[in-house]
N, CA, C and O of each residue as an XYZ file, in Angstrom:
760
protein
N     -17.322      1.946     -7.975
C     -16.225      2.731     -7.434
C     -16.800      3.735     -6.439
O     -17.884      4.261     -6.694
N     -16.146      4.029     -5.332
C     -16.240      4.810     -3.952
C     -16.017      6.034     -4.358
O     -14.844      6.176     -4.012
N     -16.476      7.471     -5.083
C     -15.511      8.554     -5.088
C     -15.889      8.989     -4.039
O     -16.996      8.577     -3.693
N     -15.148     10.019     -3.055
C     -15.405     10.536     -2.033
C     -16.063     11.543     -2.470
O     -16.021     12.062     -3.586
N     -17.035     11.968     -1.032
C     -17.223     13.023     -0.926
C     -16.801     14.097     -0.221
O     -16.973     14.177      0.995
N     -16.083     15.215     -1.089
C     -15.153     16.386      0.247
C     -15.654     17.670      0.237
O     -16.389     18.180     -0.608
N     -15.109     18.249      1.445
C     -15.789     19.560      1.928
C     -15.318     20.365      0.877
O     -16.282     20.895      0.327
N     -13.853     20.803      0.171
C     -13.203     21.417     -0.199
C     -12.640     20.600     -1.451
O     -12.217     19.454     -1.301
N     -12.654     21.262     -2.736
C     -11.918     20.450     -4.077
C     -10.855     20.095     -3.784
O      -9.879     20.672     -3.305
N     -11.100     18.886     -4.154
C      -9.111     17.875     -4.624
C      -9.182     17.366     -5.727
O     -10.219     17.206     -6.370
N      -7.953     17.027     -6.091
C      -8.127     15.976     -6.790
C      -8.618     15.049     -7.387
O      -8.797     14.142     -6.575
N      -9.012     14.702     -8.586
C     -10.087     13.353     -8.932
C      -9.331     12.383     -8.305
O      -9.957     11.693     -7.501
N      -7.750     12.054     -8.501
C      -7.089     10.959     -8.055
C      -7.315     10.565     -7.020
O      -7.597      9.386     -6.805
N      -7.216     11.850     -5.750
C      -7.808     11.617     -4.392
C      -9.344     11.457     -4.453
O      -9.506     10.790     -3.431
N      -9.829     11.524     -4.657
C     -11.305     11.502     -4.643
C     -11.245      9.993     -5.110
O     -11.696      9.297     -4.200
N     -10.872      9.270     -6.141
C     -10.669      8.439     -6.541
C     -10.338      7.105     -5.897
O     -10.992      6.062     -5.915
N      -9.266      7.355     -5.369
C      -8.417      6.645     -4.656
C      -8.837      6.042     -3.429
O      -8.726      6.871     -2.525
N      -9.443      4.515     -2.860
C      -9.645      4.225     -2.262
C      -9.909      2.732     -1.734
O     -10.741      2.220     -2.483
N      -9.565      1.964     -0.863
C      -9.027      0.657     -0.469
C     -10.052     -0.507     -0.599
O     -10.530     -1.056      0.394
N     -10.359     -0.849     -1.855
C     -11.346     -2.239     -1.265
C     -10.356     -3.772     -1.398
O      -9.316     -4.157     -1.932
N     -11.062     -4.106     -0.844
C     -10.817     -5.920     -0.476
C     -11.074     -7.200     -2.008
O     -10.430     -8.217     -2.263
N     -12.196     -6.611     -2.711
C     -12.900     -7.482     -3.722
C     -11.375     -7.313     -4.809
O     -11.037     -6.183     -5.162
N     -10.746     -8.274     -5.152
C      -9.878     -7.718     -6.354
C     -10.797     -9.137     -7.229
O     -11.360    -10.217     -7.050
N     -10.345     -7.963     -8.399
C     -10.763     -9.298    -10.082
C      -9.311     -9.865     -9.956
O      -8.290     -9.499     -9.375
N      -9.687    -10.989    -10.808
C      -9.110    -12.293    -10.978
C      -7.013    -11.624    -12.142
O      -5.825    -11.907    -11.986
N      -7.973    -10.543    -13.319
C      -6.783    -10.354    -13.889
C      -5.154     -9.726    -13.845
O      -5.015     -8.553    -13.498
N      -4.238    -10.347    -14.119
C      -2.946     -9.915    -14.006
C      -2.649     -8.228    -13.810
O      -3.375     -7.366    -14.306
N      -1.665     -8.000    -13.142
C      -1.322     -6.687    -13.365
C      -0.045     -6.639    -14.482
O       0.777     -7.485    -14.130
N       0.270     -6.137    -15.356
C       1.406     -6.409    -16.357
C       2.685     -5.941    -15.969
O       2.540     -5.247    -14.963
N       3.803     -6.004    -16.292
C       5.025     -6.105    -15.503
C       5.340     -4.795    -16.099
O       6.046     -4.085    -15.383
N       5.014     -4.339    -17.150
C       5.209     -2.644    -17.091
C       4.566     -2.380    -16.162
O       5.035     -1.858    -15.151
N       3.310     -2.702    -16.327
C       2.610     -1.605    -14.917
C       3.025     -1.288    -13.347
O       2.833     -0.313    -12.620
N       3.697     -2.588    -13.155
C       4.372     -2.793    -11.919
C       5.447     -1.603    -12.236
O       5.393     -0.468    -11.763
N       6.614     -2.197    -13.300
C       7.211     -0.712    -13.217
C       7.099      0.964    -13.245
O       7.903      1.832    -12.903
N       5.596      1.039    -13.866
C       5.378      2.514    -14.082
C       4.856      2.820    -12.276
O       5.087      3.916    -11.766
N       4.331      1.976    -11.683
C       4.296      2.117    -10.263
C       5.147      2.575     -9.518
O       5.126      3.561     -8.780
N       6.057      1.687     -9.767
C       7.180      1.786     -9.020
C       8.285      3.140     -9.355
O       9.205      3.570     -8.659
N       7.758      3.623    -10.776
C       8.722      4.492    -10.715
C       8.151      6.066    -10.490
O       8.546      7.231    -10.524
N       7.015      5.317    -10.253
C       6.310      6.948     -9.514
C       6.287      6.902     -8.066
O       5.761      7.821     -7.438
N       6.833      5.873     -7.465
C       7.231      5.726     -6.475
C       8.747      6.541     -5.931
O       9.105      7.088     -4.888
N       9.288      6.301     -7.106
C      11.048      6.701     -6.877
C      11.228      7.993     -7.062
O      12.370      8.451     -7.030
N       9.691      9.121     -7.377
C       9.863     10.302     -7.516
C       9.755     10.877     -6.101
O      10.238     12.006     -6.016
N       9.345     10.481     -5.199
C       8.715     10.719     -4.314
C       9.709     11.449     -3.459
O      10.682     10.780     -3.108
N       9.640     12.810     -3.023
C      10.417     13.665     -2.365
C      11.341     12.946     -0.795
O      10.552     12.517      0.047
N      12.651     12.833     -0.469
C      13.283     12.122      0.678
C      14.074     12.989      0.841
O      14.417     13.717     -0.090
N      14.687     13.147      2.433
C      15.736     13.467      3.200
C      16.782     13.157      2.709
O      17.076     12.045      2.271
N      17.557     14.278      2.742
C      18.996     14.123      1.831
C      18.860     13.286      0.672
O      19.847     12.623      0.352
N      17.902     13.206      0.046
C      17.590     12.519     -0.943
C      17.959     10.724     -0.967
O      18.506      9.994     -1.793
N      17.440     10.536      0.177
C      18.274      8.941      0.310
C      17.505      8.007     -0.297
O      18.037      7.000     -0.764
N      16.311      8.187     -0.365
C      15.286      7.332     -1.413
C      15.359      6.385     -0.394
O      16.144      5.511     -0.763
N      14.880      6.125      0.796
C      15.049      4.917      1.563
C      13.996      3.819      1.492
O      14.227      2.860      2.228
N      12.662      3.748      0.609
C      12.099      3.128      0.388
C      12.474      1.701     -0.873
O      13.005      1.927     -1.960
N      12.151      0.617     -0.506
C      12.356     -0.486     -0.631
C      11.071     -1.394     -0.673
O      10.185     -1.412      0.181
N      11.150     -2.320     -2.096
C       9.805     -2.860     -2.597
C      10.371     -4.430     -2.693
O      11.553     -4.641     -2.963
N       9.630     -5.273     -2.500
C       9.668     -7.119     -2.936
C       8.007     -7.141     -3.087
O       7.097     -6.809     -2.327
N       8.046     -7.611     -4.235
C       6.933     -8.167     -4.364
C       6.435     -9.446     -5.141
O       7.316    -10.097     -5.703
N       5.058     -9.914     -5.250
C       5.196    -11.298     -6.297
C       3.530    -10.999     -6.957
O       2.587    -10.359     -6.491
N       3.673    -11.684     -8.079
C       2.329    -11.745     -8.659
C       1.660    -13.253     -7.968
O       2.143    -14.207     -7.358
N       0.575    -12.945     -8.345
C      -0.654    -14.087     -7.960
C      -0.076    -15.518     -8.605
O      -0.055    -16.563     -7.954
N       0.465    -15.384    -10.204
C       0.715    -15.918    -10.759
C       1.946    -16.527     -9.795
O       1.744    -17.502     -9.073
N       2.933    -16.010     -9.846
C       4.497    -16.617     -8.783
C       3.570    -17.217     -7.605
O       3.211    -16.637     -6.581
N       3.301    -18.428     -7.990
C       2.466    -19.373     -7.040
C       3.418    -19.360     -5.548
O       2.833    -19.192     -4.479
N       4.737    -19.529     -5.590
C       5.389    -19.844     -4.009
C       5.887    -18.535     -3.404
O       5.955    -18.314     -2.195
N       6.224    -17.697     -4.372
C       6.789    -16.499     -3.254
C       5.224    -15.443     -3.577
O       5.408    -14.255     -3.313
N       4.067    -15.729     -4.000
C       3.081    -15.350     -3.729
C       2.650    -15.724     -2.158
O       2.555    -15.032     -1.144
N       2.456    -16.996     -2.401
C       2.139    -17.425     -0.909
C       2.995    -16.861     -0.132
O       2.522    -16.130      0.738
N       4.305    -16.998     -0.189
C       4.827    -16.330      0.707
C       4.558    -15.167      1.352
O       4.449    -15.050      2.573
N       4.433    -14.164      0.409
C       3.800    -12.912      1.142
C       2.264    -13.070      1.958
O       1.973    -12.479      2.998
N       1.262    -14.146      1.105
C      -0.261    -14.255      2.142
C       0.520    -14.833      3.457
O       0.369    -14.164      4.479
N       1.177    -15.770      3.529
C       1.807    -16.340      4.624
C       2.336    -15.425      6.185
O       2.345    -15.772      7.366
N       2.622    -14.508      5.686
C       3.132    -13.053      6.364
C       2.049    -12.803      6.879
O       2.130    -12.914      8.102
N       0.592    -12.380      6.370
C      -0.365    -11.807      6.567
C      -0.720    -12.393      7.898
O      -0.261    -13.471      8.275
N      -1.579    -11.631      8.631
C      -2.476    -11.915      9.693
C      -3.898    -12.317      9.079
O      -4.495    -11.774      8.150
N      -4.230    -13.290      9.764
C      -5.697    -13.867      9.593
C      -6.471    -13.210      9.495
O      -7.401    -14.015      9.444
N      -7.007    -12.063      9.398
C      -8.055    -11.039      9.608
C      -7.278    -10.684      7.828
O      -8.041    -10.235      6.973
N      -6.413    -10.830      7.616
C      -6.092    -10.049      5.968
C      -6.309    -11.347      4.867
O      -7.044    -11.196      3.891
N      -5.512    -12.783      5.155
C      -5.465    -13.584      4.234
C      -6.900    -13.769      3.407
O      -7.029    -13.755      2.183
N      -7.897    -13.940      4.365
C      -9.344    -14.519      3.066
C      -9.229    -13.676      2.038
O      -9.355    -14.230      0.946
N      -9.027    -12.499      2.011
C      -9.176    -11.140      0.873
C      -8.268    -11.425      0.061
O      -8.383    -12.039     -1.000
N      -6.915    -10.787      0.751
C      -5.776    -10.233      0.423
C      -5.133    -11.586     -0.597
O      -4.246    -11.342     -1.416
N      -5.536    -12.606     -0.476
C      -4.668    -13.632     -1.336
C      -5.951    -13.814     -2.741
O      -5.961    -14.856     -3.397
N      -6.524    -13.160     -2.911
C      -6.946    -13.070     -4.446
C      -6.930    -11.393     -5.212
O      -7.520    -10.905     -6.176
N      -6.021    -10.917     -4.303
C      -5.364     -9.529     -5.084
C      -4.028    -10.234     -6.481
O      -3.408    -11.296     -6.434
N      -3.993     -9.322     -7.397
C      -2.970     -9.859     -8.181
C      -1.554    -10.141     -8.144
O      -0.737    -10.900     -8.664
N      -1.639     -8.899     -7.035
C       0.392     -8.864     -6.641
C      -0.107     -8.145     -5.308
O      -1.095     -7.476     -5.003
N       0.959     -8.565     -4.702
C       0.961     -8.366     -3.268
C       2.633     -7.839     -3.218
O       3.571     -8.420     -3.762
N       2.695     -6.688     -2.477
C       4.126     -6.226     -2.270
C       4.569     -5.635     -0.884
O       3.896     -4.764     -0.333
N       5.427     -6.007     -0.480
C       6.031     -5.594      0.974
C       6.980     -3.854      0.588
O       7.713     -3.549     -0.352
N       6.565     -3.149      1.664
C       6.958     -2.023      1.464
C       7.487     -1.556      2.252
O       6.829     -1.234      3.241
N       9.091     -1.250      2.224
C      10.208     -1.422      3.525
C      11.314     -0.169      3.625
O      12.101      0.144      2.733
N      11.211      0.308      4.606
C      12.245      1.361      5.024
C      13.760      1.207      5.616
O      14.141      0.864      6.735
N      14.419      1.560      4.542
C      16.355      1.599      4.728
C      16.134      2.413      6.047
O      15.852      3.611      6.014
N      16.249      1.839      6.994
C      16.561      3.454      8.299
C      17.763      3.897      8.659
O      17.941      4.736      9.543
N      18.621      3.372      8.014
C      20.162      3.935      8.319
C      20.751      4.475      6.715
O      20.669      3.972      5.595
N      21.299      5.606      7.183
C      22.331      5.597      6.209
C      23.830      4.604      6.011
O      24.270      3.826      6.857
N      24.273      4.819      5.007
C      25.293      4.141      4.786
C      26.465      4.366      5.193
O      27.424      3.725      4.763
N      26.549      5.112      5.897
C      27.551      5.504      7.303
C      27.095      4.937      8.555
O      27.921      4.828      9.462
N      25.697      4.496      8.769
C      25.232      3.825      9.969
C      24.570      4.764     10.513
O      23.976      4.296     11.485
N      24.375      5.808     10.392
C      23.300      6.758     11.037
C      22.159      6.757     10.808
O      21.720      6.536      9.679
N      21.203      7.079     12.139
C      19.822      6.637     11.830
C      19.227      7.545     11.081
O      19.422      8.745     11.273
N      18.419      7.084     10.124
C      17.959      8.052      9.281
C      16.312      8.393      9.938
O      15.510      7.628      9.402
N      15.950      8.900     10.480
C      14.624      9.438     11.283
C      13.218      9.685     10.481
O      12.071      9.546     10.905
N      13.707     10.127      9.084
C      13.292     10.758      8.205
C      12.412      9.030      7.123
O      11.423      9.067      6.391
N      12.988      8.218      7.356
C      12.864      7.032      6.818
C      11.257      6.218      6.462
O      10.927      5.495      5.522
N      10.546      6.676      7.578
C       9.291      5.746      7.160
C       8.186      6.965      6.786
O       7.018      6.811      6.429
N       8.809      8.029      6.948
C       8.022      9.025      6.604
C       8.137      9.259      5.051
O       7.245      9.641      4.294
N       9.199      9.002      4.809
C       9.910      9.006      3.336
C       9.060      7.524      2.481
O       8.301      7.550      1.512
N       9.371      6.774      2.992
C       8.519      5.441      2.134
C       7.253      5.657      2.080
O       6.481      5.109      1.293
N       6.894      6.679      3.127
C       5.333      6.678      3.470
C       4.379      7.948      1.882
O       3.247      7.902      1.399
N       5.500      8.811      1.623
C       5.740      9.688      0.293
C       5.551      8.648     -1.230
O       4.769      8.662     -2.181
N       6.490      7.973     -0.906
C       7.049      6.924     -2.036
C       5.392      6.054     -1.678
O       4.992      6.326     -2.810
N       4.607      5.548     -1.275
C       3.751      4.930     -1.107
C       2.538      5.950     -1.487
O       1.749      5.450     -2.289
N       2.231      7.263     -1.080
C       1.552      7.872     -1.692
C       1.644      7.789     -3.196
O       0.640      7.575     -3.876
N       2.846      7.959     -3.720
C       2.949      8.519     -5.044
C       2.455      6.658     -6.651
O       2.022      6.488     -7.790
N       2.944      5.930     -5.536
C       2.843      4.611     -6.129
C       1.038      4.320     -5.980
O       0.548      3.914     -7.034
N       0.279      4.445     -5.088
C      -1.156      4.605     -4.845
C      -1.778      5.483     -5.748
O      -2.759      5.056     -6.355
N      -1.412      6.567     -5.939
C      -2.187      8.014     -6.706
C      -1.561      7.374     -8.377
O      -2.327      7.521     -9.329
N      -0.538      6.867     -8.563
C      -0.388      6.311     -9.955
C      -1.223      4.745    -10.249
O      -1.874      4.581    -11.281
N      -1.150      4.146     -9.666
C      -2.117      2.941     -9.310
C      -3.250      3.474     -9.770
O      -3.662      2.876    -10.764
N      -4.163      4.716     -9.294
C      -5.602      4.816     -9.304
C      -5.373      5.984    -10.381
O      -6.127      6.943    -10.211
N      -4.723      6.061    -11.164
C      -4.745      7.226    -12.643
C      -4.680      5.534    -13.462
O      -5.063      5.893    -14.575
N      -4.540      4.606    -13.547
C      -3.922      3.625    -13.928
C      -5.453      2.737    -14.043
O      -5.739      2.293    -15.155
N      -6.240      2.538    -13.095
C      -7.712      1.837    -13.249
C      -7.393      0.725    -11.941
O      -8.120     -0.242    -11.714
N      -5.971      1.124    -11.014
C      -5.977     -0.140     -9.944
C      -6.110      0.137     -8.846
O      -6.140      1.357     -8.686
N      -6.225     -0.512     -7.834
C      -6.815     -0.408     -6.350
C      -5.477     -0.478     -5.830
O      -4.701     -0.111     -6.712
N      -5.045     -0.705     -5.068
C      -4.647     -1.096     -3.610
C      -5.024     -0.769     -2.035
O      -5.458      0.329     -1.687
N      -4.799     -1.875     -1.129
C      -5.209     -1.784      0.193
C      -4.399     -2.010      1.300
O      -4.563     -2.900      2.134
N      -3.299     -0.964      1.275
C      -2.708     -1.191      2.824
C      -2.750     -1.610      3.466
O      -3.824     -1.237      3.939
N      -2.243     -2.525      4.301
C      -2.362     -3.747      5.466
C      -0.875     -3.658      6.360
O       0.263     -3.870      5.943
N      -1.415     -3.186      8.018
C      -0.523     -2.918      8.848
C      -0.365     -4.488      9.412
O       0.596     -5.057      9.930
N      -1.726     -4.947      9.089
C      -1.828     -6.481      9.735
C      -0.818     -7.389      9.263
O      -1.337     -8.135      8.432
N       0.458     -7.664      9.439
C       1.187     -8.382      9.020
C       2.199     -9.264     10.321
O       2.091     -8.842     11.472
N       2.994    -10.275     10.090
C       3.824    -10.381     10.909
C       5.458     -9.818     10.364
O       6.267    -10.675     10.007
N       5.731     -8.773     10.347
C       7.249     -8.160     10.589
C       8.117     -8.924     10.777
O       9.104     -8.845     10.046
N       8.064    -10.017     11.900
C       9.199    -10.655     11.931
C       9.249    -11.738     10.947
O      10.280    -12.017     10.334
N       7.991    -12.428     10.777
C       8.365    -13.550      9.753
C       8.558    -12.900      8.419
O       9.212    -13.461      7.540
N       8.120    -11.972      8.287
C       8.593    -10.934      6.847
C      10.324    -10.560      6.602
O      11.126    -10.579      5.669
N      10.314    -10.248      7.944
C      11.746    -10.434      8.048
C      12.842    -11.826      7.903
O      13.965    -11.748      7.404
N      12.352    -12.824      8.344
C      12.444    -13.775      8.243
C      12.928    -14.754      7.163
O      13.971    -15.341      6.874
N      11.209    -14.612      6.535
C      11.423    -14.814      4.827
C      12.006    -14.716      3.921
O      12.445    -15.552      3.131
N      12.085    -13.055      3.995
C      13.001    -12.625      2.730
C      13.966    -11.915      2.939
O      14.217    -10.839      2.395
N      14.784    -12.662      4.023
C      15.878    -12.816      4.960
C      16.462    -11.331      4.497
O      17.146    -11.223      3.479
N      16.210    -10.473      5.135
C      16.288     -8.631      4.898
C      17.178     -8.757      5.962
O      17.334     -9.684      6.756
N      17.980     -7.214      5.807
C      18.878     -7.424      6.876
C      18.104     -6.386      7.630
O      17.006     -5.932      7.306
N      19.123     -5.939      9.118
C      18.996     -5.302      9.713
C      18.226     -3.940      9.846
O      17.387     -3.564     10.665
N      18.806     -3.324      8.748
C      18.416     -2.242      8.372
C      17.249     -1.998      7.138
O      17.271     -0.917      6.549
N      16.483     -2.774      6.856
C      15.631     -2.945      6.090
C      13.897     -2.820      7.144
O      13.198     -3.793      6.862
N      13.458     -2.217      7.805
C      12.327     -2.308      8.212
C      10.981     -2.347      7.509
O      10.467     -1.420      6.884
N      10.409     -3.764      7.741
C       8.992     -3.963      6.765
C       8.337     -3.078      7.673
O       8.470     -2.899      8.883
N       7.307     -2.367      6.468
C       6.719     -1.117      6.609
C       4.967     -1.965      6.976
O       4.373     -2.257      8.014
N       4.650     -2.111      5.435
C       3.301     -2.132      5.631
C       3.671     -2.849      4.183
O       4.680     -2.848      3.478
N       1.998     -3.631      4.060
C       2.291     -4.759      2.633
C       0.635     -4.097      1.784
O      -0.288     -3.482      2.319
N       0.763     -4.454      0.599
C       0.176     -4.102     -0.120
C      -1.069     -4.792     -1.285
O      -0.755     -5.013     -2.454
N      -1.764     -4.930     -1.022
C      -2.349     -5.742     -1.991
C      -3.142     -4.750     -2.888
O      -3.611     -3.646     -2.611
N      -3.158     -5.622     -4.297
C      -2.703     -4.121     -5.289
C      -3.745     -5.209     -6.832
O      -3.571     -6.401     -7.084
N      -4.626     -4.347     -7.476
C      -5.188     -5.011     -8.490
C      -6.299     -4.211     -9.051
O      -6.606     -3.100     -8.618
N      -6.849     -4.775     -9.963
C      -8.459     -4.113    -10.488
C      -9.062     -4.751     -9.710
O      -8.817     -5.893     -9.320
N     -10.658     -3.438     -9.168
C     -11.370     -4.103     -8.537
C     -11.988     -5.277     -8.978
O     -11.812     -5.749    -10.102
N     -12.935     -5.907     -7.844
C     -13.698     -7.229     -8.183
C     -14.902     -6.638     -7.833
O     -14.975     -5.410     -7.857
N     -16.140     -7.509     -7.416
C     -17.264     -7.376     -7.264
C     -17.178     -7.788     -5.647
O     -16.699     -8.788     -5.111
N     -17.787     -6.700     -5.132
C     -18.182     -6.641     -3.700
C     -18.555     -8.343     -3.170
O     -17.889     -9.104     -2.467
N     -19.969     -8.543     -3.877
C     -20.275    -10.332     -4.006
C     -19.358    -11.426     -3.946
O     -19.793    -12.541     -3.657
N     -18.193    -11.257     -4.172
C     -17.571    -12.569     -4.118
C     -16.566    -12.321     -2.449
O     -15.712    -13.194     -2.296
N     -16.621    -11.520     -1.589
C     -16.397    -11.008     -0.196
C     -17.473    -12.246      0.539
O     -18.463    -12.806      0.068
N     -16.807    -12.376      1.859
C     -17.760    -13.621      2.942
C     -18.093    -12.012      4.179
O     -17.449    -10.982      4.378
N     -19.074    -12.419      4.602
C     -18.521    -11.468      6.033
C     -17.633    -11.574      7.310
O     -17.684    -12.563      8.040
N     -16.954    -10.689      7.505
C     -17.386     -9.443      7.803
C     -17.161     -8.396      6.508
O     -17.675     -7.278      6.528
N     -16.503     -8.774      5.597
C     -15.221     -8.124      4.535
C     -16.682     -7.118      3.795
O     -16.655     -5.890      3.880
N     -17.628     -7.700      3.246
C     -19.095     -7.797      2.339
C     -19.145     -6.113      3.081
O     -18.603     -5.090      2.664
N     -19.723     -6.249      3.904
C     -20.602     -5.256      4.428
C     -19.429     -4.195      4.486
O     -19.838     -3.070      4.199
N     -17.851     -4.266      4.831
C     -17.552     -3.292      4.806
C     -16.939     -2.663      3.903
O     -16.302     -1.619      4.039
N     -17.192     -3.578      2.480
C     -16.802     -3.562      1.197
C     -17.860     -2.312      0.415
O     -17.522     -1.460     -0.408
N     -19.192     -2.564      0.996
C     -19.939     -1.884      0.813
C     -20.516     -0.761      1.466
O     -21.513     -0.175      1.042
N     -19.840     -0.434      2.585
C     -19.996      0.900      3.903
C     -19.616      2.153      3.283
O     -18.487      2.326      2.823
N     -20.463      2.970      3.260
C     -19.734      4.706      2.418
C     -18.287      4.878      3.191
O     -17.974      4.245      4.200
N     -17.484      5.833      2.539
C     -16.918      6.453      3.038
C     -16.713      7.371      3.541
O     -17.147      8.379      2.982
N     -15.908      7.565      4.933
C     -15.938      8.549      5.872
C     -14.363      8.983      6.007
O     -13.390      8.263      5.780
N     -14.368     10.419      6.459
C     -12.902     10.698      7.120
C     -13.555     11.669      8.142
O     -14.767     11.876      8.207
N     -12.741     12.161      8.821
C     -12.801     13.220      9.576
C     -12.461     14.986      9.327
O     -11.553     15.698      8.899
N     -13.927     15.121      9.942
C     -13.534     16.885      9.358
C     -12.469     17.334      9.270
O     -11.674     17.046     10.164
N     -11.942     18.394      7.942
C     -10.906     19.063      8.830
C     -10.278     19.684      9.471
O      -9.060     19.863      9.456
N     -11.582     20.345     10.532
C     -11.303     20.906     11.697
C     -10.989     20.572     12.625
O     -10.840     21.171     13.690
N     -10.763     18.970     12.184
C     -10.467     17.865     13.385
C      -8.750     17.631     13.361
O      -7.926     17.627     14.275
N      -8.649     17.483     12.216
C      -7.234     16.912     11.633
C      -6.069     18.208     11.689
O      -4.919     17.982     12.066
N      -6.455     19.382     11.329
C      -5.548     21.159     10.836
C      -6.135     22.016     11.919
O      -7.276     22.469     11.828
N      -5.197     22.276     13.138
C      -5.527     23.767     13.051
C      -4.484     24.929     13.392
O      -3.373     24.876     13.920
N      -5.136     25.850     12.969
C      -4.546     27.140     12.514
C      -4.114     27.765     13.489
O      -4.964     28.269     14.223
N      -2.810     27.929     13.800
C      -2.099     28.969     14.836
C      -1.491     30.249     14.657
O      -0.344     30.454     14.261
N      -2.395     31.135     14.997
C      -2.124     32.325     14.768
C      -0.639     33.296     16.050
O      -0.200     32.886     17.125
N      -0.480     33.885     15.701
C       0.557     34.844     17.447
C      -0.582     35.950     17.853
O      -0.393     36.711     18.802
């Protein structure tokens, strides 16, 4: 396991919390999926609209598993299709009056923190993947209009770095870095 190293105390969870590629072979259990998900639904939203939206499949659901690697971009599938469950993570952007809700992917993006930080109190990984195709996601799991696929998820206990091909290997095994945060915050005084 990667814990970070930070300038300033956080969190073990954050410290914790971080994206590899290697997943083990075993199931995630269908409570667990729900205790995920419902630390997901705590997650603070605009006018409280909860606009975040989940489909997902286990490894096991052999066809709408594939379905989701199918979505993936080539640079994600070698990995990403021996994670246990793979889940699409999608933003309502309208309200139900039809107004755009602005507030929307910033809101799933909350709901995705909170489902990650319970994941890794939990003993599981996940790895964000922007690499997807949107439209055939759309496509697929014939979403309507107002449903925007966000970002997809591949989600499990780790595996062993070793069973990675390269390029995945080496960056399975690369420390971790972020950027100072004198880079990211600064302070405006009058």
């Amino acid at each position: 396991m990667k814990v970070a190293t930070t300038t300033y105390p956080v969190h073990e969870l954050i410290r914790k919390r971080w994206s590899p590629r290697s997943f083990a072979s075993y199931p995630v259990a269908p409570e667990t999926m729900g205790q995920l998900f419902e630390a997901a639904s705590w997650a603070p939203s605009a006018m409280n609209e909860q606009p975040w939206r989940y489909i997902y499949a286990h490894h096991a659901d052999t066809e709408a598993f594939q379905k989701m690697v199918d979505c993936l971009l080539p640079g994600n599938q070698p990995w990403a299709k021996n994670a246990a469950v793979l889940v699409l993570a999608l933003a309502k952007t309208h309200y139900d009056n039809g107004t755009p809700n602005g507030a929307a992917l910033h809101d799933l993006g909350l709901a995705n923190g909170n489902l990650i930080l319970e994941a890794t109190a939990l003993g599981l990984h996940g790895h964000f993947m922007g690499g997807f195709d949107r439209a055939k996601a759309q496509a697929t799991f014939h979403l309507p209009e107002n449903l925007q696929p966000a970002v997809m998820i591949a989600l499990g206990y780790q595996g062993e770095a070793e069973q990675l091909e390269e390029p995945f290997l080496s960056r399975e095994k690369a420390g971790r870095q972020r950027k100072p945060v004198q880079e990211i915050a600064f302070h405006q005084s009058l």
